[in-house]
Structures are given as structure tokens and as C-alpha cells.
N, CA, C and O of each residue as an XYZ file, in Angstrom:
408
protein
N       5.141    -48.684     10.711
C       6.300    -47.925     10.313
C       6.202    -46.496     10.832
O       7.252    -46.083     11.325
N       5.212    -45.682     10.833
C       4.738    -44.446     11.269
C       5.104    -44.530     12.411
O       5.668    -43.466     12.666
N       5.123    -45.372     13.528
C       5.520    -45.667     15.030
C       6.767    -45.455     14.995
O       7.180    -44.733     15.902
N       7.588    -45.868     14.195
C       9.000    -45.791     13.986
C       9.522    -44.662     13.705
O      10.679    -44.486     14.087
N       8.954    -43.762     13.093
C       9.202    -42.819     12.608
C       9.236    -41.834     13.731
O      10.201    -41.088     13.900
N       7.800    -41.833     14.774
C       7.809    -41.044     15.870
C       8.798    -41.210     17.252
O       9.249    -40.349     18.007
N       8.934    -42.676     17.251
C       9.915    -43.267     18.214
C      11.613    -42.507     17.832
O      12.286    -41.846     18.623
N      11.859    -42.751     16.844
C      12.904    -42.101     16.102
C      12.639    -40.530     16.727
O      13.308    -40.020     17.626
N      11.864    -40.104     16.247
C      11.642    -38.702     16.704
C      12.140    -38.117     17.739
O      12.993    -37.233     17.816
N      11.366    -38.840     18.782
C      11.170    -38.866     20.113
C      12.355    -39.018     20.855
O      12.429    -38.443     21.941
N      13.818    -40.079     20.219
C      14.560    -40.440     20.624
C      15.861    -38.955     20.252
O      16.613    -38.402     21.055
N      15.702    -38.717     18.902
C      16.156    -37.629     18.536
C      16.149    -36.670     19.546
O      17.114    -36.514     20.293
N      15.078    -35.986     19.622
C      14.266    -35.024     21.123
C      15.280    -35.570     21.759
O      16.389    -35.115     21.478
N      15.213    -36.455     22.572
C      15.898    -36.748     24.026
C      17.023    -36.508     23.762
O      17.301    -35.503     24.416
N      18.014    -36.867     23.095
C      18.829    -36.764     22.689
C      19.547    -35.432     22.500
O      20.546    -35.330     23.212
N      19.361    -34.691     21.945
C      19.262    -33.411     21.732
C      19.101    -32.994     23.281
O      20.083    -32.462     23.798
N      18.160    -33.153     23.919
C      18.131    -32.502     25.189
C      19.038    -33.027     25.882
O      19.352    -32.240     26.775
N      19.722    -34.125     25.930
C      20.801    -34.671     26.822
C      22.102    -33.630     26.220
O      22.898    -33.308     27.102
N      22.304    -33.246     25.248
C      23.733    -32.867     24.382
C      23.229    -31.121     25.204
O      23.988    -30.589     26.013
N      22.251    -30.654     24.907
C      22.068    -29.162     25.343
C      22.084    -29.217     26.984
O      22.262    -28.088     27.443
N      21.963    -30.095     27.852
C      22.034    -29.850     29.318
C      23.800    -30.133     29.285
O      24.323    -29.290     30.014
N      24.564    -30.813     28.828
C      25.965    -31.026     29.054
C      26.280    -29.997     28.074
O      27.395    -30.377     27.718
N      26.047    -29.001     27.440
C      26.534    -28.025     26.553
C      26.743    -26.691     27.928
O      27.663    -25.922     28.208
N      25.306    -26.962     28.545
C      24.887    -25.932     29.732
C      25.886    -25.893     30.833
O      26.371    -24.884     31.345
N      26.228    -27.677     31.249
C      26.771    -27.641     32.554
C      28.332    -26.934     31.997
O      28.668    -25.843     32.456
N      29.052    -27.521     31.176
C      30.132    -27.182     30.773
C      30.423    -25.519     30.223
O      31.413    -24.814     30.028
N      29.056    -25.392     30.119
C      29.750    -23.625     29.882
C      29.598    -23.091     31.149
O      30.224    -22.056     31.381
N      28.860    -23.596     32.078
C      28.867    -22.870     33.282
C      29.830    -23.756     34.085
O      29.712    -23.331     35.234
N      30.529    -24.545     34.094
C      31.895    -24.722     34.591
C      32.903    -23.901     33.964
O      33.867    -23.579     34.658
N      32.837    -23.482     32.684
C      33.801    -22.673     31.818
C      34.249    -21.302     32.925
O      35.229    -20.851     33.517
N      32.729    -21.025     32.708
C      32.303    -19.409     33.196
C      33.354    -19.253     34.664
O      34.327    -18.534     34.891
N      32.524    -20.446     35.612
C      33.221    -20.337     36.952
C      34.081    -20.646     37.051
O      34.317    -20.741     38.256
N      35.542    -21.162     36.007
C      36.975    -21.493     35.869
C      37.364    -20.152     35.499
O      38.346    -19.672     36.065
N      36.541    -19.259     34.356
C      37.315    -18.453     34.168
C      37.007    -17.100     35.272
O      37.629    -16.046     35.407
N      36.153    -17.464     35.762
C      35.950    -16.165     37.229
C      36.897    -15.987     37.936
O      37.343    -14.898     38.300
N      37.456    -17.490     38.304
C      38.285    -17.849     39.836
C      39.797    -18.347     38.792
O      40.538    -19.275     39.117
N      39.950    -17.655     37.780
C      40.952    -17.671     37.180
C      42.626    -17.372     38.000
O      43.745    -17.870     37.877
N      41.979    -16.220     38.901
C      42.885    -15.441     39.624
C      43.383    -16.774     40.778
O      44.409    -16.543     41.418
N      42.891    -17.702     40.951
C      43.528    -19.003     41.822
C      43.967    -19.870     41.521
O      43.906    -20.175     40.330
N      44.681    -20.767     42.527
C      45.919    -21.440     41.749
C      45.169    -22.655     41.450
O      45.623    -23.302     40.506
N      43.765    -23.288     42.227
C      43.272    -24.414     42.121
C      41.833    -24.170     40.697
O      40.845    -23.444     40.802
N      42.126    -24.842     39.783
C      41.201    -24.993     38.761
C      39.525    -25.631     39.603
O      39.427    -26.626     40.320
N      38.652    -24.883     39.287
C      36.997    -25.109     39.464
C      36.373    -26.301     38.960
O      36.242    -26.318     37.736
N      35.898    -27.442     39.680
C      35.769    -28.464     38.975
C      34.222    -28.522     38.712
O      33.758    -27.769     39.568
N      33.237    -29.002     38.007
C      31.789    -28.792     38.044
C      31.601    -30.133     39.172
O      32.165    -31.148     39.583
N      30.625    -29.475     39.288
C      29.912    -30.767     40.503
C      29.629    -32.413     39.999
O      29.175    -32.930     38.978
N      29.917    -32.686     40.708
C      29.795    -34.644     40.523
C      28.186    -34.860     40.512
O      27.252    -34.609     41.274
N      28.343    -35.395     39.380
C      26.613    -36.031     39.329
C      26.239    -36.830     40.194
O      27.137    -37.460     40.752
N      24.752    -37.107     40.635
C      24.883    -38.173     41.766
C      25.144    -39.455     40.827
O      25.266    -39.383     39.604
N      25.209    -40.632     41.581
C      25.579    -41.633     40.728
C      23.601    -42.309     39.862
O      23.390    -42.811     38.758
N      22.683    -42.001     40.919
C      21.554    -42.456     40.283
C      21.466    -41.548     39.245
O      20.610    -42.021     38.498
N      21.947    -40.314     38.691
C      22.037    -39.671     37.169
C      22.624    -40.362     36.286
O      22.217    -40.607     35.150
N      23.802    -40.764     36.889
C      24.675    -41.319     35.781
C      24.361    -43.084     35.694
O      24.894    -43.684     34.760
N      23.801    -43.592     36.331
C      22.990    -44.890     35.818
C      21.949    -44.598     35.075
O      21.714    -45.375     34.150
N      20.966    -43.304     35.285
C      19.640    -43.222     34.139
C      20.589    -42.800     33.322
O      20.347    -43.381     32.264
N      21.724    -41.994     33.146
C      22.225    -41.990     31.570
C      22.350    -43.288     31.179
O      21.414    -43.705     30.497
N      23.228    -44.041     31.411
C      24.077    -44.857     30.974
C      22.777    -45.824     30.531
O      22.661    -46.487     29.500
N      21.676    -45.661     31.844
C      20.519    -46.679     30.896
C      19.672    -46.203     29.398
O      19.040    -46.865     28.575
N      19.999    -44.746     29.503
C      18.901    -43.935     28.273
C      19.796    -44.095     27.744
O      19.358    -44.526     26.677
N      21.100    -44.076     27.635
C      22.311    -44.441     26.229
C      21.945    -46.282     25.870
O      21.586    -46.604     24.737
N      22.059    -47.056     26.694
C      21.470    -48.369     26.285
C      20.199    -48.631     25.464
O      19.967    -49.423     24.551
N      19.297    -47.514     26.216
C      17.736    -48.284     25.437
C      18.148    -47.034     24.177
O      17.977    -47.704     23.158
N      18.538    -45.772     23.745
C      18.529    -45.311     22.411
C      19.405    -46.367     21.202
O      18.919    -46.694     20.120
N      20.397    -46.659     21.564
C      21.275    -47.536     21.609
C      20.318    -48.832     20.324
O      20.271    -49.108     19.125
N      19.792    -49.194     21.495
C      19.058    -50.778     20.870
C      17.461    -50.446     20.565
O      16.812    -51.468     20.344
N      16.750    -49.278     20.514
C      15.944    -48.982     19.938
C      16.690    -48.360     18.241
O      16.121    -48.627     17.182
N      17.586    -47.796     18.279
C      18.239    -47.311     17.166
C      18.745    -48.333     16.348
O      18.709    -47.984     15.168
N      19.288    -49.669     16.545
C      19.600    -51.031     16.170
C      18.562    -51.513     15.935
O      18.535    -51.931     14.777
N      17.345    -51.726     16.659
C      15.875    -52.504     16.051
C      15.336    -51.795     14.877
O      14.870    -52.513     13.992
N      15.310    -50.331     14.680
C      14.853    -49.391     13.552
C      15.935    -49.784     12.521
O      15.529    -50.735     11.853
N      17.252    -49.352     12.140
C      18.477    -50.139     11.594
C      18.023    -51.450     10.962
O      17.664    -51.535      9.788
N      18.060    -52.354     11.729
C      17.707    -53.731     11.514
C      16.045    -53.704     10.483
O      15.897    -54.037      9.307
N      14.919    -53.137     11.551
C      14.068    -53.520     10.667
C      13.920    -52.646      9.018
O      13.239    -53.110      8.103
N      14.680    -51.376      8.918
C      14.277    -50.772      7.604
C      15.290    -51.685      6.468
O      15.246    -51.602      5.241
N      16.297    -52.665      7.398
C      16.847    -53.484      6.002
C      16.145    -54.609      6.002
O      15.952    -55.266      4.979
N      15.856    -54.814      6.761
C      14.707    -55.839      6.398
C      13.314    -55.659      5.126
O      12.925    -56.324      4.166
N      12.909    -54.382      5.788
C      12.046    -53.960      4.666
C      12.209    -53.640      3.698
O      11.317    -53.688      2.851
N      13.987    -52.979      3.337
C      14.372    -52.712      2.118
C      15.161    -54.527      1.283
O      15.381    -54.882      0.125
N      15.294    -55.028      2.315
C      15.831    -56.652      1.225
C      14.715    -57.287      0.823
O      14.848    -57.901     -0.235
N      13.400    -57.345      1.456
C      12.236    -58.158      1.071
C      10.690    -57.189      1.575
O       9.955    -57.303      2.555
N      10.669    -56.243      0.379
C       9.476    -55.483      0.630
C       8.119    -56.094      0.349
O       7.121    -55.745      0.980
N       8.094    -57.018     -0.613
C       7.219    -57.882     -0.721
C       6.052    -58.242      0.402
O       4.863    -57.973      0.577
N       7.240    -59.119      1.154
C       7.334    -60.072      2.316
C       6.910    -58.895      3.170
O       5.800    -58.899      3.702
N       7.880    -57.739      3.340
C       6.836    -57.153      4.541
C       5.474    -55.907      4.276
O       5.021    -55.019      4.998
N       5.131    -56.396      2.842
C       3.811    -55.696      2.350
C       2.826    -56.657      2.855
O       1.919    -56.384      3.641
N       3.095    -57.896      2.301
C       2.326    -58.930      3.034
C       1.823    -59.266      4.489
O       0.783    -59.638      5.032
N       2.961    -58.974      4.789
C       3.535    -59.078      6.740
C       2.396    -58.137      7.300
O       1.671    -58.545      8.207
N       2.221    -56.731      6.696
C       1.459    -55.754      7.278
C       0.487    -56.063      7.275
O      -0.080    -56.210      8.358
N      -0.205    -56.321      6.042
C      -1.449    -56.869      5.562
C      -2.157    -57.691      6.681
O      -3.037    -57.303      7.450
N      -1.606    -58.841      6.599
C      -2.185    -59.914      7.367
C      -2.131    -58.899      8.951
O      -3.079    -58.432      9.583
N      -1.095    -58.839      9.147
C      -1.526    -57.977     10.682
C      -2.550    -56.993     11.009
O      -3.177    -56.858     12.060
N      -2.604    -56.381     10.010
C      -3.891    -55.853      9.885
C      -4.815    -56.043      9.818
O      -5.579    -55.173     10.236
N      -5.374    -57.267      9.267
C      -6.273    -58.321      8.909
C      -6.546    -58.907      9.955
O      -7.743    -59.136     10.130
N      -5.606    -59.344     10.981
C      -5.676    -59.409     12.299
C      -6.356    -59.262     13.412
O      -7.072    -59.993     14.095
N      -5.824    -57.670     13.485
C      -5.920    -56.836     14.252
C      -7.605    -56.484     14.102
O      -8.435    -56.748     14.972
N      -7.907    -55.796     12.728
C      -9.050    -56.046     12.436
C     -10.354    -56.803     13.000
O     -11.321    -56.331     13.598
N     -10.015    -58.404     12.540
C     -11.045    -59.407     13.458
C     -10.794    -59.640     14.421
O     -11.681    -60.311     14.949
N      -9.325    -59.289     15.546
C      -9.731    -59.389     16.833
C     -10.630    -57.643     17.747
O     -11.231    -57.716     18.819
N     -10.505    -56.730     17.192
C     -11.026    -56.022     17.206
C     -12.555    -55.712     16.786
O     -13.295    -55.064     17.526
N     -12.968    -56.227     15.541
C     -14.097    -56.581     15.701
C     -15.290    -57.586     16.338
O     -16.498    -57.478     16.128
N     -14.789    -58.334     16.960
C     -14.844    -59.539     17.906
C     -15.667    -59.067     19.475
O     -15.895    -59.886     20.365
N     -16.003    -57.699     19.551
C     -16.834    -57.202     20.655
C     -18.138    -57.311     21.055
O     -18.520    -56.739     22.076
């Protein structure tokens, strides 16, 4: 669960940094619309290359369905906590004797 918590984190972070670089580009398209105000043609910001806008569209997919697996598993853990007190346990228990196994 602690993994989850940092993944979450982590995804947050990115996130946040994606919203503050398009906060950036758009005020500095603002800036240079309102410089060249004095012309009749409006300043357009530069076209992303398209390999930017596929790593977005892929970092919007994987936050996306990492944010749905976290979703999914904390109702899981909240409908049958039991079951995944147990669940841990044994994995641990696991993990344990294959780890001690050297």
C-alpha cells in the first residue's frame, strides 16, 4: 500500500509539472499576442512536435489507468479488509521464504 501511496505521489508531481509547463507556454503566447498587438495577424504559440504530443497523450493514458488500478484497489480493500489483511500476510510470508532460500 505504501507503494501506492508514493506512485500516487509521483503521479501527482508529474502532473503538476505538465499543468505548470502549459501555464508557462500560454502566458508566453499571451505576452507575445499582447506585444504584436499593434498587428492585424494574432501570434500563434509554436506547434509541438508531434513525438511531444504522443508522450503526452501516452503519460495521460498510463496516469489515467494507474489512477483506476489505485481507485479500484482501495475499494477493494475498503469492501473486504479482512481478505486483504490476509492477502498481505501470506505475501509476505512468501516473499519471506523465497527470500530466505539463499
Amino acid at each position: 500500500m505504501a507503494a501506492d501511496t508514493v506512485l500516487s505521489h509521483e503521479l501527482k508531481e508529474l502532473h503538476a509539472q505538465l499543468s505548470s509547463s502549459r501555464r508557462e507556454r500560454s502566458t508566453a503566447a499571451t505576452d507575445h499576442a499582447s506585444a504584436g498587438a499593434g498587428k492585424t495577424a494574432k501570434a500563434r504559440p509554436p506547434h509541438e512536435p508531434a513525438e511531444e504530443q504522443e508522450l503526452k497523450g501516452e503519460l495521460r493514458e498510463l496516469m489515467d489507468t494507474v489512477t483506476e488500478f489505485v481507485e479500484d484497489a482501495e475499494k477493494n480493500v475498503t469492501a473486504h479488509p479482512a481478505a486483504s489483511v490476509v492477502a498481505a500476510l501470506l505475501v509476505g510470508i512468501l516473499i519471506g521464504r523465497l527470500l530466505g532460500r539463499r
